[in-house]
N, C-alpha and C positions, 0 to 999 in steps of 0.2 A: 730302484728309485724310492726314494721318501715318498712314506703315504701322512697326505696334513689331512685329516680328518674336520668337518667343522659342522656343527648341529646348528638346524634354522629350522626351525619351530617342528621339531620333532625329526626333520629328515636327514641324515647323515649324509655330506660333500665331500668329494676327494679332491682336495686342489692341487696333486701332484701332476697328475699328467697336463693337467689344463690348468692356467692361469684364469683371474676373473678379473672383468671390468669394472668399477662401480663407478656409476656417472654421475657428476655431483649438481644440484638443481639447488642455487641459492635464490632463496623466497624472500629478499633482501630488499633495503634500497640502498646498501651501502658496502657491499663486497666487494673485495678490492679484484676480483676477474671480472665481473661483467656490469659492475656499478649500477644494478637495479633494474637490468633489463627483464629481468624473468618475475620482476613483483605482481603483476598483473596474471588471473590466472589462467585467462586463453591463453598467453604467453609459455606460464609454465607448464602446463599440460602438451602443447605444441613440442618442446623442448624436452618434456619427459620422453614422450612418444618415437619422437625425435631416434633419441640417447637408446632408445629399447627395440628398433627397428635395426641402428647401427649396431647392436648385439650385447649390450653392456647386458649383465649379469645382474644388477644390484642397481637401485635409486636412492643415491642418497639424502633426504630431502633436509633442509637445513633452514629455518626460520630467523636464524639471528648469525650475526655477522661475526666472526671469531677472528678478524682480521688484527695483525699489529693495533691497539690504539682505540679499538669498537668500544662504544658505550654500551650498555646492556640492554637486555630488551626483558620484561616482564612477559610472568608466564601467558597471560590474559591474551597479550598480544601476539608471542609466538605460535600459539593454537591457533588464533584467527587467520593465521599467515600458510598454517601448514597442513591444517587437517583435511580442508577442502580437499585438497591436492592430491593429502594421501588416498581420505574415500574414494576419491574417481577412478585413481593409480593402479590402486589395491589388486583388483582382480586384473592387468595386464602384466603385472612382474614384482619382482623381489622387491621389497620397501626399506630404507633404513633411514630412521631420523635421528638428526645432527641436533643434539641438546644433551646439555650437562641437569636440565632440571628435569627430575624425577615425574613431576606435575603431567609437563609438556609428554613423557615417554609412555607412560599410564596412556593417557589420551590417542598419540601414537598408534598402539598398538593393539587398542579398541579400534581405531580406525583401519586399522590393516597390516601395519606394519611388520616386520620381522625383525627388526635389528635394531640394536641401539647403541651410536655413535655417538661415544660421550670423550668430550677434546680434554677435559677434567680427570678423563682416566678412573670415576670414581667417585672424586676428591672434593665435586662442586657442590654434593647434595646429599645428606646423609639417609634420605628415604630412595637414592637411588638402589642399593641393594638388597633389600628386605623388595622393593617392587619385582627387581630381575629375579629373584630366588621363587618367587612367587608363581611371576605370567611363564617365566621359562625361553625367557626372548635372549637370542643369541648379543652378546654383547664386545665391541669392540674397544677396548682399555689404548688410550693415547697418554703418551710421555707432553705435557708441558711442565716448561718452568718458569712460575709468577701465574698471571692472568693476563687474559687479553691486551689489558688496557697498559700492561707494565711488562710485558713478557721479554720485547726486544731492549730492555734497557741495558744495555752492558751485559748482557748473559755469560753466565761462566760457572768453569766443572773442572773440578780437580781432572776427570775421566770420563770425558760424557756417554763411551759405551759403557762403560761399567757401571755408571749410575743410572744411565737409562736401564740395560739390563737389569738391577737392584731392584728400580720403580717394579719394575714389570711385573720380577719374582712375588712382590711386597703386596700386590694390588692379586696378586694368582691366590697367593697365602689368604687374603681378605676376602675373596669371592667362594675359597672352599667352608671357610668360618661361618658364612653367610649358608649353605647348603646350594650353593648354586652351583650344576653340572660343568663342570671343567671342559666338558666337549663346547659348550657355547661360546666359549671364551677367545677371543684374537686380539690383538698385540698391535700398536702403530706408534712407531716411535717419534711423531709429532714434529717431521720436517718444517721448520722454519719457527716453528714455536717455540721460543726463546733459546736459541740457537745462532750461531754465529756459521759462514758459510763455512771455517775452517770443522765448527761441528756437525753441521749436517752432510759434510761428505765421510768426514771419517766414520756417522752412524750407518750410510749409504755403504757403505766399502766391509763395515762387518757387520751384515745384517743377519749372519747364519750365529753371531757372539749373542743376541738379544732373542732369538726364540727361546718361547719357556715350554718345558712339556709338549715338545712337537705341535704347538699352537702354530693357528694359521698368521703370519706378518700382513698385515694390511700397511703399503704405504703411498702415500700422495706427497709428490712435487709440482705439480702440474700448477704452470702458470709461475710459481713462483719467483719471486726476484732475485733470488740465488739463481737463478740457471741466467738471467741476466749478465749476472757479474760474469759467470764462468762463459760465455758466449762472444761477453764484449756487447751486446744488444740492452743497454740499460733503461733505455726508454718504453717503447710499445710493448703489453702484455702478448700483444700478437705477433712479436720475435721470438715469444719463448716456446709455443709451438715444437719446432724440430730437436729445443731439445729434451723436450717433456717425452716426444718419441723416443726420443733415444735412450732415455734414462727406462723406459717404460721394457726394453730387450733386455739392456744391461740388470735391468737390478731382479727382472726375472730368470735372468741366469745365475742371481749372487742369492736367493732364495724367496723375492717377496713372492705371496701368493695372489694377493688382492691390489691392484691397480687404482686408485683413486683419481681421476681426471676430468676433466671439461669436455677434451674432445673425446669422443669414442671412437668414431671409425675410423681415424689412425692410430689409435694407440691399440684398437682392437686387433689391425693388423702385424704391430709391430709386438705385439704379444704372440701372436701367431707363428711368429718368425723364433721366436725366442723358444717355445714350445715345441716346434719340429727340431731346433738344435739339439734340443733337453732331450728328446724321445730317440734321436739318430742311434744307431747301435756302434 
């Protein structure tokens, strides 16, 4: 079996024989799965706690909305939104914050963090890489195309594996430049971010084409309005449910390592299932 090796703040992870969860905690008032219910912070602590009882692996905490069409949120604001959360978080489980600003990541990971989930891949912050080379924080590189606020406009790719794979290669090349250790480094080819549903399955379907240097795949569908289309269930985000499950078996037997999702303790189990098939002799 492939060994996907991944460094989080010094300690080396094998995510071959086990898949991980990362449970996503949007510190929003405007995210298109839970529309601001977790803005409040009894709320998101309840919800973190929640997510790490049901077994997830990783919190990913996220202060600004990256949804289709989001306006931005300055740095000022994002910390006020996220730090708390992380401090309290810090010492019950694995931290990652969801931010393209450098500022916001610093901060971060003074508060406790380990990871940083950047939807920009890089590209949003030119102090973001001189920070990672620096604190030594494992970092997760995403495929978009445009910006939030412009991403689903007509999207389109001569080859969207092969240009997704490129980004990946392009952004691995820029992270070595920088002196920052390649073992930190994971991959998510940015389902639904400026993509069309016919791109996001075919990125779905060859996700073993897009790993770079045996890096670990982080990917998230979960909730998304593609799984809508493909179900027939286009309305409630709470249709999309079984087949966020479903994808969550499937694409850990097609190579992702890292599960991105809302709910955890069924996608915790439907990983389970996928990981005893993977290990069967």
């Amino acid at each position: 079996m492939r060994v996907t090796p991944w460094k989080i703040a010094g300690e080396i992870f094998d995510l071959s024989a086990r898949g991980w969860i990362m449970g996503v905690l949007n510190i929003t008032p405007d995210s298109f799965s839970d529309g601001g219910r977790f803005f409040q912070a009894p709320q998101a602590l309840a919800q973190a706690r929640k997510m790490i009882a049901n077994g997830a692996n990783i919190i990913d905490i996220g202060g600004e909305s990256t949804r289709p069409g989001a306006e931005p949120v300055n740095a000022a604001e994002e910390k006020r939104r996220v730090i708390p959360i992380i401090e309290e978080l810090a010492g019950e489980a694995m931290i990652s914050i969801d931010t393209s600003k450098a500022e916001v990541a610093a901060a971060a990971l003074d508060a406790g963090a380990k990871i940083v989930n950047d939807v920009t891949g890089g590209r949003g912050d030119d102090a973001m890489w001189p920070l990672l080379a620096k604190r030594g924080a494992a970092f997760i590189i995403m495929h978009m195309q445009g910006t939030s606020p412009t991403m689903q406009r007509a999207p389109f790719y001569h080859d969207v594996v092969v240009e997704v794979a490129d980004f990946f290669r392009q952004q691995y090349a820029c992270a070595l430049k920088f002196g920052i250790d390649p073992m930190t480094l994971a991959f998510d080819p940015g389902i639904g971010f400026g993509k069309t549903l016919e791109h996001n399955l075919s990125l779905l379907k060859n996700l073993p084409r897009l790993r770079v240097n045996n890096r670990p795949l982080v990917v998230g569908v979960s909730r998304k309005s593609f799984l809508g289309k493909i179900s027939g269930h286009n309305g409630s985000i709470h249709h999309r449910l079984l087949p966020t499950v479903a994808f969550t078996s499937l694409l850990r037997m097609n190579g992702a390592d890292v599960l991105r999702v809302h709910d955890v303790e069924e996608n915790v189990e439907a990983l389970r299932v996928a990981d005893a098939l993977r290990s069967a002799p």
